[in-house]
MDAnalysis code that builds the backbone (N, CA, C; Angstrom):
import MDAnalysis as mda
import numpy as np

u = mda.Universe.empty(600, n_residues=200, atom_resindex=np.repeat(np.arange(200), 3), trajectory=True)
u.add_TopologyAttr("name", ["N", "CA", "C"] * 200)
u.add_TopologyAttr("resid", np.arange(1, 201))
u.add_TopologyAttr("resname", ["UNK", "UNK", "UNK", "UNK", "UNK", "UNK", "UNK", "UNK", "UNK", "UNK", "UNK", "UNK", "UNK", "UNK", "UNK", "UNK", "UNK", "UNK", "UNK", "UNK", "UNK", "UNK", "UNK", "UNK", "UNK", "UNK", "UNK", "UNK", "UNK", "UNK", "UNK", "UNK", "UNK", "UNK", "UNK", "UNK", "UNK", "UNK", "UNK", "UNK", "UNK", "UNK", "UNK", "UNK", "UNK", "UNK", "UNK", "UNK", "UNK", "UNK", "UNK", "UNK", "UNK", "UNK", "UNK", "UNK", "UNK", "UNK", "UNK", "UNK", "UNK", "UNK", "UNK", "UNK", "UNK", "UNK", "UNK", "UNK", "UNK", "UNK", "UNK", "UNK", "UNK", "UNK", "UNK", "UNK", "UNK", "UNK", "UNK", "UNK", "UNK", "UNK", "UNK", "UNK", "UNK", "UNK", "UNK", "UNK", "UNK", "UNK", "UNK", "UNK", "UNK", "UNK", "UNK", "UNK", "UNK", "UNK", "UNK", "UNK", "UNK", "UNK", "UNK", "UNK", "UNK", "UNK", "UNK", "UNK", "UNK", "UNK", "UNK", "UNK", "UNK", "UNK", "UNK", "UNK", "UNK", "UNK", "UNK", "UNK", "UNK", "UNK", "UNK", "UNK", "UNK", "UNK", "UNK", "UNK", "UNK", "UNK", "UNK", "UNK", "UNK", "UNK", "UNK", "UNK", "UNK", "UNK", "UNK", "UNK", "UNK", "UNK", "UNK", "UNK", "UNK", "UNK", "UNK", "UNK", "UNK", "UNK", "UNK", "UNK", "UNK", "UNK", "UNK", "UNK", "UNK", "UNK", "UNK", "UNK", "UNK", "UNK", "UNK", "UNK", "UNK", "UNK", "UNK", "UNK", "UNK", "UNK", "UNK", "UNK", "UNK", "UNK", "UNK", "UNK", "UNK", "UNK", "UNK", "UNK", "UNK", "UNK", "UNK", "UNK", "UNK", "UNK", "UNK", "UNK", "UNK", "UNK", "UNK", "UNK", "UNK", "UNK", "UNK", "UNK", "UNK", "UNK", "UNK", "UNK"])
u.atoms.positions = np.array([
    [54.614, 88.172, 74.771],
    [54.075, 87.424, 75.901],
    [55.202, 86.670, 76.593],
    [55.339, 86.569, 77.857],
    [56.335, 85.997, 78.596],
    [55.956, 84.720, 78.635],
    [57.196, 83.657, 78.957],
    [57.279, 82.412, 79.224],
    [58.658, 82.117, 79.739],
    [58.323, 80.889, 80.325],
    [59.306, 80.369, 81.162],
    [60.364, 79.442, 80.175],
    [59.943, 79.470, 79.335],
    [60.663, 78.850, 78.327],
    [62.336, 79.234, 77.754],
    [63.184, 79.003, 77.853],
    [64.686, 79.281, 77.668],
    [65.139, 78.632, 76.414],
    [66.482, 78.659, 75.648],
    [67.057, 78.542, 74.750],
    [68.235, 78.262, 74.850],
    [68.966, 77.097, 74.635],
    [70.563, 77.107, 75.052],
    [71.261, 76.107, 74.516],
    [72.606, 76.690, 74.907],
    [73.953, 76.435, 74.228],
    [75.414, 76.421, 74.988],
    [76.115, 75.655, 74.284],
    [77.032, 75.677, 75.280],
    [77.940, 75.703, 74.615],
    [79.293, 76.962, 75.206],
    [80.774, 77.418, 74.385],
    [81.556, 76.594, 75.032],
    [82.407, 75.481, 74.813],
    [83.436, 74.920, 74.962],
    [85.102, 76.172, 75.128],
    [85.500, 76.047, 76.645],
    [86.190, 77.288, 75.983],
    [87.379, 76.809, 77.854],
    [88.479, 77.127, 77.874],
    [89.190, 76.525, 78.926],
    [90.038, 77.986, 79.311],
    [90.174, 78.188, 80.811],
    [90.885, 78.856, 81.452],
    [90.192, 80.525, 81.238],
    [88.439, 80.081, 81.457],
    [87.889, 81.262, 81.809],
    [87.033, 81.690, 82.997],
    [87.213, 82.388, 83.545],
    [86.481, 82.680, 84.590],
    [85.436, 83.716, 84.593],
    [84.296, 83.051, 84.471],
    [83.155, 84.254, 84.384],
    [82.963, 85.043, 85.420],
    [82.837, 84.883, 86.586],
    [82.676, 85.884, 87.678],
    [83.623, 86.762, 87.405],
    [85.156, 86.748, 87.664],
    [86.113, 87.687, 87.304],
    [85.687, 88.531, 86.275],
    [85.519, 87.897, 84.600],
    [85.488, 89.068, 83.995],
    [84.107, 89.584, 84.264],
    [82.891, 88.855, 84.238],
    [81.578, 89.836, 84.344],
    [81.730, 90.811, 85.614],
    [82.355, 90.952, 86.487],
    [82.328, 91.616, 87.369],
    [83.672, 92.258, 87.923],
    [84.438, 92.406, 86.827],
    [86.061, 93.428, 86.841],
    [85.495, 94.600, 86.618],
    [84.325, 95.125, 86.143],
    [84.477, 96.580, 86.069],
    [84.686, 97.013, 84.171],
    [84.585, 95.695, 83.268],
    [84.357, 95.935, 82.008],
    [82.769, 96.014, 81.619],
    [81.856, 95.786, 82.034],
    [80.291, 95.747, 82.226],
    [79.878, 95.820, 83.596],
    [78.753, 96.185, 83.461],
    [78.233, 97.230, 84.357],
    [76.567, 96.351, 84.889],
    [75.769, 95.632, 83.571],
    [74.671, 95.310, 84.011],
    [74.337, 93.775, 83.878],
    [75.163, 92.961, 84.940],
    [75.277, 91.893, 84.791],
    [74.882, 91.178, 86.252],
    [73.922, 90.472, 86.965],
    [73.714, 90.028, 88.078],
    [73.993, 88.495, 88.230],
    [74.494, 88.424, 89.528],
    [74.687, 86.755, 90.114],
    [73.870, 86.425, 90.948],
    [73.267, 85.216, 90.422],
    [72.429, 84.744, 91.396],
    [72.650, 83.038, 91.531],
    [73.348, 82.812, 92.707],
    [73.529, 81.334, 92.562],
    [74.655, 81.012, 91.627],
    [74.903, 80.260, 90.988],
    [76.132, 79.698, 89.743],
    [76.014, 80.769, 88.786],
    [75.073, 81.659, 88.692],
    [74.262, 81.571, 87.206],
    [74.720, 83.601, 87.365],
    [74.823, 84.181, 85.954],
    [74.979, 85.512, 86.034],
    [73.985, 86.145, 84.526],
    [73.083, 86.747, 84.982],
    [71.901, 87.387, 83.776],
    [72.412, 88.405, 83.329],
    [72.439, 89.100, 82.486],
    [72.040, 90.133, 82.054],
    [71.608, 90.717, 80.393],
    [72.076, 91.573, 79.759],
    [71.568, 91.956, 78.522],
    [72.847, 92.067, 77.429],
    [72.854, 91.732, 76.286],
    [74.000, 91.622, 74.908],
    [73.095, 92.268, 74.052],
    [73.362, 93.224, 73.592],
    [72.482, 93.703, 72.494],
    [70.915, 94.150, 72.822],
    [69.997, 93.589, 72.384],
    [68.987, 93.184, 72.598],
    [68.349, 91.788, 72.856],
    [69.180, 91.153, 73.988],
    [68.773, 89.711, 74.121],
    [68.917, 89.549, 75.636],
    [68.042, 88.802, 76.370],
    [68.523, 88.869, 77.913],
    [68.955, 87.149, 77.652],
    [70.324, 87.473, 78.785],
    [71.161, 86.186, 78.674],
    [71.247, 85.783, 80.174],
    [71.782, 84.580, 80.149],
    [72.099, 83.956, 81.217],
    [73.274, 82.777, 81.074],
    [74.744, 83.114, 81.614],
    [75.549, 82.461, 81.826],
    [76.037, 81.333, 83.290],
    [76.481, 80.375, 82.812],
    [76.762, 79.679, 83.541],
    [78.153, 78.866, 83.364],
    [78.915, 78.993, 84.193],
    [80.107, 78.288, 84.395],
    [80.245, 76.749, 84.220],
    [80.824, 75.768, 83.363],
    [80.737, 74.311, 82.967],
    [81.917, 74.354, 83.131],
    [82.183, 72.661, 82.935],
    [83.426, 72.090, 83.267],
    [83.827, 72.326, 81.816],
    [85.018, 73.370, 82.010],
    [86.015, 73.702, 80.580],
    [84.540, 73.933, 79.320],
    [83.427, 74.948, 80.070],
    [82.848, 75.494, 79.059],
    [81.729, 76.475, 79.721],
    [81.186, 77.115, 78.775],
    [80.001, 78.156, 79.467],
    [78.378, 77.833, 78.448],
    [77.541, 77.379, 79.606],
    [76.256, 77.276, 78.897],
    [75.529, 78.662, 79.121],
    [75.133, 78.682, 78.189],
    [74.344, 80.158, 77.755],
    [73.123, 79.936, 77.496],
    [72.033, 80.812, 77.840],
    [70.642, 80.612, 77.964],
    [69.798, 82.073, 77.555],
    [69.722, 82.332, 76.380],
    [68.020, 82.974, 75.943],
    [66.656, 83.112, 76.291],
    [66.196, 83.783, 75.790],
    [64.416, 83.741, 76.023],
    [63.550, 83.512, 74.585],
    [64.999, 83.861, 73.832],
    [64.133, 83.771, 72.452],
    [64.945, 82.667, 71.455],
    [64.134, 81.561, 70.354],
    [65.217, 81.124, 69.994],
    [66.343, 81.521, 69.108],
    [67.341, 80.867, 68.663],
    [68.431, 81.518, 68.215],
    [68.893, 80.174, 67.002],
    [69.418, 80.612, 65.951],
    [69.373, 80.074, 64.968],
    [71.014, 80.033, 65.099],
    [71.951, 81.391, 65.614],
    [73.153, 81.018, 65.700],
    [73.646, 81.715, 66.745],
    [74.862, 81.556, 67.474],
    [75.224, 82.327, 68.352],
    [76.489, 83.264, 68.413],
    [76.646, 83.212, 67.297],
    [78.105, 83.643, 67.068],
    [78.102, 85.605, 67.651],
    [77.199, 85.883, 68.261],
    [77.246, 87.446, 68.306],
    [77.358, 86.893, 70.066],
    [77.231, 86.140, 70.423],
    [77.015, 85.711, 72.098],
    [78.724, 85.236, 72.433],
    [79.301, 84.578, 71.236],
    [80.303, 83.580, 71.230],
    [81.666, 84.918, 70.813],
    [81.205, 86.099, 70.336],
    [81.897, 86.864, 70.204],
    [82.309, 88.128, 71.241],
    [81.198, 88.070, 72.065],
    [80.926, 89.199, 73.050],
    [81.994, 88.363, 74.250],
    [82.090, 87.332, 74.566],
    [81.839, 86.755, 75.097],
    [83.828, 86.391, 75.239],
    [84.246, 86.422, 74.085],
    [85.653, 85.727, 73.671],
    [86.073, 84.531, 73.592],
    [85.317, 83.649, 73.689],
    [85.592, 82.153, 73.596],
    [86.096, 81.440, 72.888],
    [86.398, 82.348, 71.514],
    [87.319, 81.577, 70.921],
    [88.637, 81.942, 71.006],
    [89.115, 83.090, 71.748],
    [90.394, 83.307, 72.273],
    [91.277, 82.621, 72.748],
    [92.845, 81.933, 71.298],
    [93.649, 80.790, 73.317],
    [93.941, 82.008, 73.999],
    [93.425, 81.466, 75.363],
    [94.623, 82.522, 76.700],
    [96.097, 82.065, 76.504],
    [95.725, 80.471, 76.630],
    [97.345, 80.234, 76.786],
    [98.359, 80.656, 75.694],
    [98.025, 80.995, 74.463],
    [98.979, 81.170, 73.306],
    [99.446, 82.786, 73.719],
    [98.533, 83.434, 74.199],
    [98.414, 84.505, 74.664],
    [99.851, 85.160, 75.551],
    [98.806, 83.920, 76.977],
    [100.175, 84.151, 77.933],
    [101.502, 83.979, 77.752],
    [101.735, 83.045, 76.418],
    [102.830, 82.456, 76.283],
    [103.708, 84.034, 76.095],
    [103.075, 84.799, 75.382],
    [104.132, 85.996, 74.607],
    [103.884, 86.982, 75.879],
    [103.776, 86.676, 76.697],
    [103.989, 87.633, 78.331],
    [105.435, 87.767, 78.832],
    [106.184, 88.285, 79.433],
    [107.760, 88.240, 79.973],
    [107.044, 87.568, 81.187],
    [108.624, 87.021, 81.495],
    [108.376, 85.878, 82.466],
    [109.375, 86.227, 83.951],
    [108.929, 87.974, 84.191],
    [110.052, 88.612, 85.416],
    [108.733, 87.826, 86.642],
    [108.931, 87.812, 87.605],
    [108.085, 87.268, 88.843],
    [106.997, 88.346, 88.954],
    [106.870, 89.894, 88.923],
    [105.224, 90.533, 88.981],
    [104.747, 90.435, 87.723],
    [104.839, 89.806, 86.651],
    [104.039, 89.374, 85.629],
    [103.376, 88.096, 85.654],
    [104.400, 87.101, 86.600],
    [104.033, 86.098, 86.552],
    [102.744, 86.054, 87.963],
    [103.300, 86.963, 89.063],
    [101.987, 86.928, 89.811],
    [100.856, 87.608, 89.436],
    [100.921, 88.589, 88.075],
    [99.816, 88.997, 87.822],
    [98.686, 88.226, 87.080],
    [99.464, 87.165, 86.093],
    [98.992, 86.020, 85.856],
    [98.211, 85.413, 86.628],
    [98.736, 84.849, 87.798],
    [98.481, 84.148, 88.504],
    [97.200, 84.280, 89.170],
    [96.976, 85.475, 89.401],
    [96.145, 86.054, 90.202],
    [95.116, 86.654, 89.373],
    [94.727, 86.481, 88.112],
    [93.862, 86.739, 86.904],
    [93.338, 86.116, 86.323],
    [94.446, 84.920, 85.836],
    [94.167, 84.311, 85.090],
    [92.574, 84.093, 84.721],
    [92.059, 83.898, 83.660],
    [91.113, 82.874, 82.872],
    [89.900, 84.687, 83.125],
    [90.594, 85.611, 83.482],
    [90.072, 86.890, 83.047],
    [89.576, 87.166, 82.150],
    [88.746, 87.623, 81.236],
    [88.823, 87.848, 79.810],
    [88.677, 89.276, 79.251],
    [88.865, 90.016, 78.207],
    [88.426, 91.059, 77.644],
    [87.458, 90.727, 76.736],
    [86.334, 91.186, 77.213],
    [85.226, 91.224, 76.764],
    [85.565, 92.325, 75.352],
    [83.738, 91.611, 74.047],
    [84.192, 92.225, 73.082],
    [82.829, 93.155, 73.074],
    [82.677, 94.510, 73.955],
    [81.805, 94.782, 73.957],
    [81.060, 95.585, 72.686],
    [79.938, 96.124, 72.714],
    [79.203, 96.927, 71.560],
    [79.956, 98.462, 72.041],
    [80.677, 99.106, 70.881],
    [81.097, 100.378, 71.000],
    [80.535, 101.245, 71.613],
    [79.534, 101.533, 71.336],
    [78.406, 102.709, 72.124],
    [77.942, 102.274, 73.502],
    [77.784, 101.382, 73.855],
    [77.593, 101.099, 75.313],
    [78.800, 101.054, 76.412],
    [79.878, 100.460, 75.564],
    [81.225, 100.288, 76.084],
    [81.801, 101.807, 76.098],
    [81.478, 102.904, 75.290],
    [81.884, 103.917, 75.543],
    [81.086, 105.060, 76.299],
    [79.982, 104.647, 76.516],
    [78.943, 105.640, 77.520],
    [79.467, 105.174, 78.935],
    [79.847, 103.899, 78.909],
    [79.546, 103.292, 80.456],
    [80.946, 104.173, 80.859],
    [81.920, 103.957, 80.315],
    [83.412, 104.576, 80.400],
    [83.255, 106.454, 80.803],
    [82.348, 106.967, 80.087],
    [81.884, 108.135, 80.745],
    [81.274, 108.641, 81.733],
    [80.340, 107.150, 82.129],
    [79.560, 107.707, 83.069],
    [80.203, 106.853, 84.667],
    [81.757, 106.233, 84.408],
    [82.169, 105.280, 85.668],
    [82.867, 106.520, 86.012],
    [83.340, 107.516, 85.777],
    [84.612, 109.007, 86.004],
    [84.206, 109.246, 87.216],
    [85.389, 109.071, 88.304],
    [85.324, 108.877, 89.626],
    [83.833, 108.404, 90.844],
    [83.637, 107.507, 89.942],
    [82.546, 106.219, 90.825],
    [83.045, 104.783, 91.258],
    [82.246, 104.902, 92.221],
    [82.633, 103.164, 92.454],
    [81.849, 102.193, 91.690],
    [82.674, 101.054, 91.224],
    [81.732, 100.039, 90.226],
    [80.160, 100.026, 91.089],
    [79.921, 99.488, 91.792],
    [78.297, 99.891, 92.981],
    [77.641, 100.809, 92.301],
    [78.074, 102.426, 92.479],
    [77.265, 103.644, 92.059],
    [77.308, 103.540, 90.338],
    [78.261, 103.013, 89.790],
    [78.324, 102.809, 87.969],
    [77.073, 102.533, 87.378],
    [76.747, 101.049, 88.227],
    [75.827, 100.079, 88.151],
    [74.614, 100.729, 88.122],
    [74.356, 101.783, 89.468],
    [72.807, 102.104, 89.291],
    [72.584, 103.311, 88.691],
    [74.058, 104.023, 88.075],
    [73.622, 105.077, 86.953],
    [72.709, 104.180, 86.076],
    [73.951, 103.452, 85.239],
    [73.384, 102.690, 84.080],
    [72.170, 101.763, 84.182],
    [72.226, 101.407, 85.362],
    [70.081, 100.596, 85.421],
    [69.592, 101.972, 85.202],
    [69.590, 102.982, 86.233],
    [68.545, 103.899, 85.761],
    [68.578, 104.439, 84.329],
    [69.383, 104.436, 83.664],
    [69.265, 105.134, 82.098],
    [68.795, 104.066, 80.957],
    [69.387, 103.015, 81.821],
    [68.524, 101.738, 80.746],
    [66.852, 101.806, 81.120],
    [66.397, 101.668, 82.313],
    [65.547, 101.795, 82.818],
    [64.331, 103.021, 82.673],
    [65.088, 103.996, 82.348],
    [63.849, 105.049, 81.743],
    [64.384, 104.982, 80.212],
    [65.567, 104.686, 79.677],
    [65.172, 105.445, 78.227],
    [65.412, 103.765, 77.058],
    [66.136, 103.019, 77.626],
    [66.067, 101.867, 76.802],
    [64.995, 100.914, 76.399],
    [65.061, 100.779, 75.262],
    [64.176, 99.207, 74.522],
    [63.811, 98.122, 75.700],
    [63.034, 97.830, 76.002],
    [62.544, 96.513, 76.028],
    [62.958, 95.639, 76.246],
    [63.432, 94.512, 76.641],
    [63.614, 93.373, 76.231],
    [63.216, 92.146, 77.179],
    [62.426, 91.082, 75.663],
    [61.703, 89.988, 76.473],
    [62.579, 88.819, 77.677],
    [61.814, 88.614, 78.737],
    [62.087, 87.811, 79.269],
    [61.884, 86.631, 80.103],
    [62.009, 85.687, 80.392],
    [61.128, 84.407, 80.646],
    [60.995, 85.001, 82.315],
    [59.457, 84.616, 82.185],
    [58.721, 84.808, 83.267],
    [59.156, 84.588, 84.920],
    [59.062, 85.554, 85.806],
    [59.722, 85.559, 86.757],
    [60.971, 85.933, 86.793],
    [61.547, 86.479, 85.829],
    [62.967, 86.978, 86.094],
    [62.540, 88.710, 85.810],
    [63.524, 89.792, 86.419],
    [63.029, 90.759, 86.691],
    [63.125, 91.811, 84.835],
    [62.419, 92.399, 84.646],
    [62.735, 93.532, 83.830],
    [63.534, 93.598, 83.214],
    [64.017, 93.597, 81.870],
    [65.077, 93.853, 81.421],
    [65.172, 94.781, 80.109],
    [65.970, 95.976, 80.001],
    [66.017, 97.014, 78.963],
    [67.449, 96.946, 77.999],
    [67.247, 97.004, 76.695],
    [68.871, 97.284, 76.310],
    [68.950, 98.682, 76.601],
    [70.657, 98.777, 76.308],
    [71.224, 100.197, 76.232],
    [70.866, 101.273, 75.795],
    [70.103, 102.164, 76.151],
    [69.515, 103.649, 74.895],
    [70.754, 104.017, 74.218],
    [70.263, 103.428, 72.410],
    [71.286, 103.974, 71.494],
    [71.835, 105.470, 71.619],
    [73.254, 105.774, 70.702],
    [73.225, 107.114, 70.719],
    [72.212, 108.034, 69.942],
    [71.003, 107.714, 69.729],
    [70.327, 108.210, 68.858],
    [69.083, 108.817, 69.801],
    [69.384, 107.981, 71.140],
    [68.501, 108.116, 71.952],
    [68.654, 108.999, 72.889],
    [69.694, 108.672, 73.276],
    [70.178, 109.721, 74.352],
    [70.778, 111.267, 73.949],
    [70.670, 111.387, 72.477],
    [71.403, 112.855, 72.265],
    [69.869, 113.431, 71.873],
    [68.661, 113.095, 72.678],
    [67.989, 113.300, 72.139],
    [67.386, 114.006, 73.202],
    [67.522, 113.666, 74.467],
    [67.232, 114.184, 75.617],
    [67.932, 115.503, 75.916],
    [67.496, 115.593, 77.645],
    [68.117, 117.016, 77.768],
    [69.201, 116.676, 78.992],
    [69.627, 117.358, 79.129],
    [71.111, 117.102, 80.456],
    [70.603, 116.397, 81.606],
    [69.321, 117.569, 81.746],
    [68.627, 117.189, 83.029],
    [68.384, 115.635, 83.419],
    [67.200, 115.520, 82.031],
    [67.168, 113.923, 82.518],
    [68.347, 112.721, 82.391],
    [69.534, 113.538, 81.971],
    [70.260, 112.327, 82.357],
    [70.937, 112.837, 84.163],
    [70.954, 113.766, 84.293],
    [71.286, 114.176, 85.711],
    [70.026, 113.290, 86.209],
    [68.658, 113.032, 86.237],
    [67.649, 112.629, 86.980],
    [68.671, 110.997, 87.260],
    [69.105, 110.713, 86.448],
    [69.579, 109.478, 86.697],
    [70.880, 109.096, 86.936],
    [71.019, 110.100, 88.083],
    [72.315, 110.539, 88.958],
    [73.662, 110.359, 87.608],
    [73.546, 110.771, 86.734],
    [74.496, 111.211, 86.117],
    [75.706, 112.507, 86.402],
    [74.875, 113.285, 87.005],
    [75.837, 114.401, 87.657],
    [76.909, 115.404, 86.545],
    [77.565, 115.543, 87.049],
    [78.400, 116.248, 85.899],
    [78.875, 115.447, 84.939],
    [78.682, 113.964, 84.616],
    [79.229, 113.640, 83.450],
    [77.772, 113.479, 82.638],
    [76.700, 113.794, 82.652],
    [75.560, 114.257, 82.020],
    [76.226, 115.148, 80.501],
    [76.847, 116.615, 80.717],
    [76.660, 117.270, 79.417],
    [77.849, 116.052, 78.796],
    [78.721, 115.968, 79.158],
    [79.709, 114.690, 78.435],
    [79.303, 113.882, 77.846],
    [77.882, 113.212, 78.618],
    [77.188, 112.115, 77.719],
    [76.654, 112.255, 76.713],
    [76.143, 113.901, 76.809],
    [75.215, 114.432, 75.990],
    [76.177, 114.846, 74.863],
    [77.093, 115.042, 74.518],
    [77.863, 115.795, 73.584],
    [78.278, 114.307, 73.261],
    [78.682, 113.534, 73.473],
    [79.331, 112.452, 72.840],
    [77.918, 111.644, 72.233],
    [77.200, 111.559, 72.628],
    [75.548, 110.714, 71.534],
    [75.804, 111.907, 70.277],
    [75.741, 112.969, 70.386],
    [75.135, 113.996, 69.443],
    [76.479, 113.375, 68.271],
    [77.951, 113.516, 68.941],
    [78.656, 113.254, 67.966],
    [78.110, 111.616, 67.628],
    [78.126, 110.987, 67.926],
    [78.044, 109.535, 67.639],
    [76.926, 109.316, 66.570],
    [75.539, 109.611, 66.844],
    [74.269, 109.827, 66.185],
    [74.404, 110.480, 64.752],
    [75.598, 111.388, 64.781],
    [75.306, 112.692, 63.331],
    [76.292, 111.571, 62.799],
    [77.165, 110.693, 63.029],
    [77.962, 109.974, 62.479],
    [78.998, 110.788, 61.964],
    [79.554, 112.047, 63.051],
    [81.072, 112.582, 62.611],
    [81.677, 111.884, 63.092],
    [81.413, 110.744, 64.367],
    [82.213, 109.896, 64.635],
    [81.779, 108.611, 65.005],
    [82.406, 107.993, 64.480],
    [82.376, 106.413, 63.778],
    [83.033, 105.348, 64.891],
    [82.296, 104.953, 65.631],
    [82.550, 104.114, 66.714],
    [82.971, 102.774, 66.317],
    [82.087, 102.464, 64.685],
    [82.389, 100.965, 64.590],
    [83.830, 100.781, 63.838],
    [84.330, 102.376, 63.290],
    [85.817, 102.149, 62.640],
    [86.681, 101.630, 63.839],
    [86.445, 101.840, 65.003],
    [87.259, 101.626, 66.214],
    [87.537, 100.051, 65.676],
    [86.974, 99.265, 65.731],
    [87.326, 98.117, 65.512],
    [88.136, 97.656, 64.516],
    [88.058, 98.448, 63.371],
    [89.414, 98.038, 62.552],
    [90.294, 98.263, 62.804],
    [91.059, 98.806, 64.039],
    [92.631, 99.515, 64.237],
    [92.671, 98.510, 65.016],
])
């Protein structure tokens, strides 16, 4: 049952800029409306907001901890210890400059690697409404406080190697359709192991 009811928290975290990274082209289903940017982590619809030297974060459901929000998210990353080990020729330093408080997101393997298949010569714009439409017919659910629009997680690879080409072409997938389709099948039979990625 929906409600207007929210859940929140706030990451203490300096020299980040949420618009930049939610909308560089590392995620795909993330909207701005006003200060505020919604979208989906897992199975949870979120809502970020920009604070002075922090980001309040907002649920629909409550949350006992946040450390999967606080991880996606990078907040406990220093930038500055970071930048420090950068060379210091002048186009590094304007690339800095002009980035800064960027972040690399720590996304979920299987979503982070479908979206990467299905961006192959698109503009972030057309990326966007592949991936609504495939969340949109084949993904989970997910609750959300009343008056905010619809929201689906990612169809696992379990889901999508389950379909046929076509319907991922229905959802202007185009020729990277059989690609998608061959990479769930591997992912799903578990010949390949998306979450080892993270130990290297």
């Amino acid at each position: 049952m929906s409600s207007s009811r929210t859940f929140e928290t706030v990451f203490p975290v300096r020299d980040y800029d949420l618009a930049a990274t939610l909308d560089s082209g590392q995620v795909f289903r993330w909207r701005r409306k006003d200060a505020s940017w919604t979208g989906v982590v897992g199975k949870h619809w979120v809502r970020l907001t920009s604070a002075q030297n922090a980001i309040r974060a907002q649920t629909h459901a409550p949350r006992e901890q946040w450390d999967w929000l606080r991880a996606f998210l990078q907040t406990r990353v220093d930038l500055a210890a970071i930048l420090e080990t950068f060379p210091g020729d002048p186009p590094m330093r304007a690339a800095v400059a002009a980035c800064r408080g960027l972040r690399l997101l720590r996304q979920e393997p299987w979503e982070c690697l479908a979206s990467f298949i299905l961006s192959s010569t698109k503009q972030i714009v057309q990326i966007r409404q592949i991936i609504a439409q495939l969340c949109d017919r084949f993904g989970e659910p997910v609750a959300v406080p009343s008056g905010e629009p619809s929201a689906f997680a990612f169809p696992p690879a379990e889901k999508i190697a389950g379909l046929s080409e076509s319907e991922l072409r229905a959802c202007k997938a185009g020729f990277r359709a059989p690609y998608l389709l061959a990479t769930a099948v591997e992912v799903a039979s578990g010949r390949f192991n998306l979450k080892a990625l993270r130990t290297l």
